[in-house]
N, C-alpha and C positions, 0 to 999 in steps of 0.2 A: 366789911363784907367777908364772907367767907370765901376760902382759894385753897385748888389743891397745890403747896409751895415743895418746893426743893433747896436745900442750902448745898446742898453737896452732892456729885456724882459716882453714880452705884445704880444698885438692882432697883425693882420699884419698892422697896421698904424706905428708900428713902425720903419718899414722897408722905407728907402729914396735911393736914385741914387744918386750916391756922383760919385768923382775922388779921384781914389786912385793912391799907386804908383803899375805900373807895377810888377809881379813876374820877376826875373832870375833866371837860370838853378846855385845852388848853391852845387847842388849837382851832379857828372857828369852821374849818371841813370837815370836822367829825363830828359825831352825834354819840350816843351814854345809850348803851343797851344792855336792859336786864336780862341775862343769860338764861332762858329756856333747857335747850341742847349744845352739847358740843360734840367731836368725836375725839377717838385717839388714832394717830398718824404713825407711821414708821417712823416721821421726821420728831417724833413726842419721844419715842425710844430712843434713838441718836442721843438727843439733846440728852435725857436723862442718865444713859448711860457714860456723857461724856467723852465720845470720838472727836480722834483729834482735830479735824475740820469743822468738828461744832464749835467746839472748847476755843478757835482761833475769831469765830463773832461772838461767842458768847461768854468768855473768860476760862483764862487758864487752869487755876485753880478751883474756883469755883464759878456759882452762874451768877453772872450779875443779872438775870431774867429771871425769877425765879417761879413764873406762875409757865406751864405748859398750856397746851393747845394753840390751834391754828385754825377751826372752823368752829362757826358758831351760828344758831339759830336762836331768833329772842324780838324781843320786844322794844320799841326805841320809846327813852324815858328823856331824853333831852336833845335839840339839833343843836349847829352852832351857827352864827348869824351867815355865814353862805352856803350852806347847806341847800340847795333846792330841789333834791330829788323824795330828800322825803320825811315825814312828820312825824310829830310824839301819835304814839299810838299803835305805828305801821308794824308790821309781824314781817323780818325783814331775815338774811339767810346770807353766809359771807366769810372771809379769811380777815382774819386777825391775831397778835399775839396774844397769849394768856388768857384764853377763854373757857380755861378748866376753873373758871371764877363767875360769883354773881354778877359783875360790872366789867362791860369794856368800854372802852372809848375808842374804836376804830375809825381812821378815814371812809367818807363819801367813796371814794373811788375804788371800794374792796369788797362794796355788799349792793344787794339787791333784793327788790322783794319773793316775799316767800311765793312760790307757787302755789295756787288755792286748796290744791287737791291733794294735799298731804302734809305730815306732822308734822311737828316741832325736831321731833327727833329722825326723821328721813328728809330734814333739810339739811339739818345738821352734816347729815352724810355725805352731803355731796359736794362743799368747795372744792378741796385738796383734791379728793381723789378724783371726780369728772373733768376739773379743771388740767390734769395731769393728764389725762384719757387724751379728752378735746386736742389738747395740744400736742401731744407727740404723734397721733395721728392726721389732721386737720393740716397744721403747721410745719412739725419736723418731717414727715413723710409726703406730704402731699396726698393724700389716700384718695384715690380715684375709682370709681364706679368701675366693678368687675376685675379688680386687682386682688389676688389673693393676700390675707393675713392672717397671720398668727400669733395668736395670741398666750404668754407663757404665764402663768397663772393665772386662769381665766374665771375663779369664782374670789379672787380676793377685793380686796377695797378697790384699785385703780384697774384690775381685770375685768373685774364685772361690768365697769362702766363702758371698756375699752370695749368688750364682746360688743356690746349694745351700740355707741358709734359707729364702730366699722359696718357694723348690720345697716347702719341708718344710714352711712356714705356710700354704700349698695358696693361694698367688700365681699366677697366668699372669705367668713372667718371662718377658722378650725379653731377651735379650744384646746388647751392645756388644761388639765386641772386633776383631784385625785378621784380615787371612784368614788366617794361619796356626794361628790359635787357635780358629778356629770349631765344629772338630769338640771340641773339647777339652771350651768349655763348652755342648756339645749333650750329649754324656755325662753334665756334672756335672747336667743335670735343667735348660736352659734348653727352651722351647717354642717359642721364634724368638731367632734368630740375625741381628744385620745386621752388615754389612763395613763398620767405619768409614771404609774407604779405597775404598768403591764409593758409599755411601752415607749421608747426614745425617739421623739417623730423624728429626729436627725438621722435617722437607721431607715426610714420610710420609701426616701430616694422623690419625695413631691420636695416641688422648690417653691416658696413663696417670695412675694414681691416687700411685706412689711413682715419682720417678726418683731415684734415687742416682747421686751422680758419687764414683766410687770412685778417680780418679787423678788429680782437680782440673783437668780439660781442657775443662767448660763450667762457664757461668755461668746462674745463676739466668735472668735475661732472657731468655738464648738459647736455655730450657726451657721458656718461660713458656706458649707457644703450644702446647707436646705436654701439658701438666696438664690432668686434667680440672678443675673448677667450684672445687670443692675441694682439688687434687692439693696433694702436699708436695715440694718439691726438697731433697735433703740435698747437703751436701758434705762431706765431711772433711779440707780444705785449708786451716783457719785462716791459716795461714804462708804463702798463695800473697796477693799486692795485689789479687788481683782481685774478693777474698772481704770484701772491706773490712765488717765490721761492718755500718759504714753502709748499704751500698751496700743487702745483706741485710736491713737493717731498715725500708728504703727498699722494698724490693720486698715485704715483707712484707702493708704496704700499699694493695697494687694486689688489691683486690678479695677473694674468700676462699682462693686461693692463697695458703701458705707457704713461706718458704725458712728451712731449720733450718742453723745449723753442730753439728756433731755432736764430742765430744772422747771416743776411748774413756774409762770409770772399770774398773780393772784389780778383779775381784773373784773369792773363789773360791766363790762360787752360780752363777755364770755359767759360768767352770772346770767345774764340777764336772756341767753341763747340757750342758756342748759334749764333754764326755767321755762322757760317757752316748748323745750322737750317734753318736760315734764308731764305738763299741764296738758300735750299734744297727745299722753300715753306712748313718744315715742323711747320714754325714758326713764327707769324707773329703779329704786336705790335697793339694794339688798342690805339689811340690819340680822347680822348673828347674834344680839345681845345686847341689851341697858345694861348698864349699873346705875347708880345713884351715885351722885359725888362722889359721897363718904364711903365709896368702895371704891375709889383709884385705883391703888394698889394694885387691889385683884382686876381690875381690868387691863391693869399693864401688863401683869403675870400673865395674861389671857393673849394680849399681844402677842410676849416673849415667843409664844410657841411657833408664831412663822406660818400659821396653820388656818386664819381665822377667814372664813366667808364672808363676804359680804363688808360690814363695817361694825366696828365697834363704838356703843356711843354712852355720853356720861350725861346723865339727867341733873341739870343742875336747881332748877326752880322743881 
């Protein structure tokens, strides 16, 4: 089968289309699915560019993983004898490793089915980044009906979804994002909108109850003064230095203000709720852009820039 592979860490030049061998069902809770869609994740950058907390699961030197991706949208071509949620044929939507390839073999308890009312490639969009939404707000926050939030990158892969939750947990979100995205996440159900290139909401003097920093471009301290009494700052930037453990357990400290780090856990209860959004129109995927496999590469490049709306996705069949 075809796979976009990596032997070594670097820019995305180092990523080629090779032939590998097929996965099989080795384990009998998974099922063989011919890969449709997938997308590319910040967590696709990381790995490829070799940070050192990648490099410590995924080897030192080089990658003993060598196919990227983590969601994927496709078709099931084989189950394994306990398998019972679901059958050859199903059009099915989910996290998995290496799904910038024709075949995976994913565990049952990491996919669900696709929602009726949309593609291959706006399923694809949605594991990692709604599953990461879902959960640092839902879970790490507790996000309560009529509690302000903020949300700091609010037209990117895990922004866009986050605006649209907190709208749906009956939050007063405010958006982040730049001016050309503004109207974007006014649609997806923001109630204020600021131009991070006009303006510092941290300068505003409004305090909120949740801020999420969905593209790791503040820090905990530099939030510290928009929190209310109680506020919680999330990040999901383990892998940035600025995020240091410490620094966060440090600030944890200062009074009844928290700062959480957040790591998605890939499940299909979660799947299986965000699909039910979906399908309700109370939920729905922003896509910047396909590529085609055979242009990895330039979708990594595309990545790189830190800049991208919505979700990037790689068309594999």
């Amino acid at each position: 089968m075809r796979a976009a592979v990596y032997s070594t860490y670097g820019p995305p030049e180092v990523i080629r289309i090779s032939d590998v061998e097929q996965p099989s069902i080795k384990e009998q809770d998974r099922v063989l699915i011919r890969v449709h869609s997938a997308s590319v994740n910040t967590l696709d950058r990381l790995y490829r560019k070799g940070y050192l907390p990648t490099r410590m699961d995924n080897g030192l030197t080089k990658p003993k993983s060598p196919i990227l991706g983590i969601d994927v949208a496709g078709t099931i071509e084989a189950v394994g004898e306990n398998v019972n949620k679901f059958k050859v044929g199903d059009h099915i939507f989910g996290s998995c490793f290496g799904s910038h390839s024709e075949y995976v073999a994913p565990r049952e308890i990491f996919l669900s089915h696709m929602p009726k009312n949309i593609t291959f490639e706006e399923a694809a969009s949605i594991p990692c980044a709604a599953q990461t939404a879902l959960q640092a707000l839902r879970d790490v926050a507790q996000v309560k009906q009529g509690q302000r939030v903020l949300i700091y990158g609010a037209s990117g892969g895990v922004g866009h979804f986050a605006v649209q939750l907190a709208n749906y947990f009956g939050a007063e979100v405010t958006a982040v994002c730049s001016t050309t995205n503004l109207g974007c996440v006014k649609e997806l159900g923001a109630h204020y909108v600021i131009d991070y290139t006009q303006e510092d909401f941290t300068h505003n003097k409004n305090k909120y109850d949740i801020i999420l920093d969905a593209v790791g471009k503040r820090t905990f301290f530099s939030c510290l003064s928009s929190l209310t009494e109680k506020g919680i700052y999330i990040t999901e930037h383990l892998f940035n230095p600025k995020y240091h453990p410490a620094q966060l357990m440090l600030g944890s400290l200062m009074g009844r203000k928290k700062a959480k780090i957040h790591l998605t856990k890939p499940n299909d209860r979660d799947l299986d709720f965000l699909s039910g959004l979906v399908e309700e129109g109370e939920l729905r995927p922003v896509i910047e852009k396909c590529f085609p496999l055979e242009q990895i590469v330039e979708a990594h490049r595309h990545i790189e820039s830190g800049r991208t709306k919505g979700k990037i996705i790689i068309k594999v069949k």
